[in-house]
N, C-alpha and C positions, 0 to 999 in steps of 0.2 A: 476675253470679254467679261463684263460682268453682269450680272443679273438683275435688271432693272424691275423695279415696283412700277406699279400705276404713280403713285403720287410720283417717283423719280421722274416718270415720263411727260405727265403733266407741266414738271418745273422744267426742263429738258426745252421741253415745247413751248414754253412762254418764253422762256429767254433766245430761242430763235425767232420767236412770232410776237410781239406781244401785241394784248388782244383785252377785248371786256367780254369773251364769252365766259357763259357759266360753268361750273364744275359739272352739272348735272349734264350739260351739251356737250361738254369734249368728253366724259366717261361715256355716254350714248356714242359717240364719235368713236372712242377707242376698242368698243363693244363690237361695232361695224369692219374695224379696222380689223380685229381678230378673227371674225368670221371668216372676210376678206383675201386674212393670209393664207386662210385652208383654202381657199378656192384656187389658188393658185397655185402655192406650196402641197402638194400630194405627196403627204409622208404617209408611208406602208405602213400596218401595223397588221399583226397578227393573232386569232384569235383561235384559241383547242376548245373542243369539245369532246366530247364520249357520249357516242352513239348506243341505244338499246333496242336491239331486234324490234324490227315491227311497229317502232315508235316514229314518228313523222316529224312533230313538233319541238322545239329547242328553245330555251329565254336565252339571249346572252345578252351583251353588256350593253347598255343603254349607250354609250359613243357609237354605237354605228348605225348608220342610213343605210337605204338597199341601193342608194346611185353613188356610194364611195365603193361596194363590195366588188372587187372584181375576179375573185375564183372560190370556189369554196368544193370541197375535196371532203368524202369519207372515206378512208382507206386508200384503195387507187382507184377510186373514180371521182370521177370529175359531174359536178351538179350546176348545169347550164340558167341563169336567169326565163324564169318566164318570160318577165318584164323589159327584158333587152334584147334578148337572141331568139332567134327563128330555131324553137327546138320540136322536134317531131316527136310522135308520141312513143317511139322506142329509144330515146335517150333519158338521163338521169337530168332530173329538175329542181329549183328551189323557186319560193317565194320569198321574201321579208318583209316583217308589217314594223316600218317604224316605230307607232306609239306603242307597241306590246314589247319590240324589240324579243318576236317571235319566228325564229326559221323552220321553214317549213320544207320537207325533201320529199319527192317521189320519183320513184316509190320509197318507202322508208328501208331504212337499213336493214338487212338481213340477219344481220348479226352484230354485239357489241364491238365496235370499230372506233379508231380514232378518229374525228373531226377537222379538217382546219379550214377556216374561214380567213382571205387577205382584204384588207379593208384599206381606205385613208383616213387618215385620222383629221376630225372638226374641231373649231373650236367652241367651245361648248360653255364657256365665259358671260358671264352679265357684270359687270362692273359697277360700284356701287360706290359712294361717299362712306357706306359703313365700312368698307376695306379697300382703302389705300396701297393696306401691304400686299394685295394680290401682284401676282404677275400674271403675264399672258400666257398663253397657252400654247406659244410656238417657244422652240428652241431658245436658247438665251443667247446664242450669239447673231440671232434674228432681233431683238428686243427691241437694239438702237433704230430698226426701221419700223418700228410702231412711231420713235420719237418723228423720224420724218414725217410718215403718213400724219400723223396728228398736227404737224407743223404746215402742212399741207393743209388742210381742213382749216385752221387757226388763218392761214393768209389767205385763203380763198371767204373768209367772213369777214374780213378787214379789203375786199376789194383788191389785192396787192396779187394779181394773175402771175404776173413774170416771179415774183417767189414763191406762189403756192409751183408754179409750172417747175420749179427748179426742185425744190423737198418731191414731187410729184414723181420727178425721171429719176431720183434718185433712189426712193426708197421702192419703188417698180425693179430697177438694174436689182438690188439687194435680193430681193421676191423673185428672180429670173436667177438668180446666180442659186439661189434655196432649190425653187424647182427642179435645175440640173442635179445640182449636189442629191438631191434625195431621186431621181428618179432610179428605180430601179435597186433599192434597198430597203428592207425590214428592218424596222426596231419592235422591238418588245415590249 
């Protein structure tokens, strides 16, 4: 596969669709689209920390949300969601505050310990006219189903159902074929 740009995708997409929307409408379009794929596509990603006695609170890395996070471990124990799980007040817990991109454990660690945190990775992309050369922020041999989904969008604003509906099944199958592929795998 190769590694599609925004602009590649955009020409990609006009010569399947053609169309008089604007640039600014299908980079909004393609912006959705990336979000999109992380909704569906759940790639693993993993995050270390180092724990200091007594200490509660954590900053890590602004890609993550508290409803991608689904285990997070200091040492050998395991730090159950407030916010998800029915946890009782003798087990181990965490909060996460999105905008701080701040973890919070109780009780805090005893002792300086490894951390890890497993998350799924978002796309975290605004697409702009000032950078063409960006790409998406899913895999590259995902890329050509941005050109669908975008060719989808592109014939569903020209009225032309039966070929938005056809780019539509197609780059869906593509995002269902991703999902499998990554279920149940860490990247780094």
């Amino acid at each position: 596969m190769i590694n599609l740009n925004i602009a590649s995708i955009l020409g990609e997409a006009s010569i399947l669709v053609p169309h008089d929307v604007t640039v600014v409408d299908q980079l909004a379009a393609l912006t959705e689209i990336n979000r999109d794929f992380f909704n569906v596509v759940k790639i693993p990603k993993q995050a270390r920390f180092s724990t200091v006695a007594s200490q509660n609170e954590y900053t890590l890395a602004s890609d993550i949300r508290q409803k991608n996070i689904d285990l997070v471990m200091v040492g050998m124990f395991r730090y159950r969601s407030l916010d998800s799980e029915a946890v009782t007040p003798f087990q181990n817990a965490y909060t996460f505050d999105d905008i701080e991109h701040k973890l919070t454990l109780w009780p805090a660690p005893y002792d300086t310990l490894e951390g890890f945190l497993r998350y799924h990775r978002i796309g975290t992309s605004n697409f702009t006219s000032d950078n063409l050369g960006a790409v998406p922020d899913a895999p590259e041999e995902y890329h050509w189903s941005y050109v669908l989904a975008l060719a989808a969008y592109l014939a569903n604003t020209q009225d032309d159902a039966i070929k938005a509906a056809n780019y539509e099944a197609q780059y869906k199958a593509m995002w269902n074929v991703a999902a499998q592929n990554y279920s149940g795998a860490v990247s780094t």
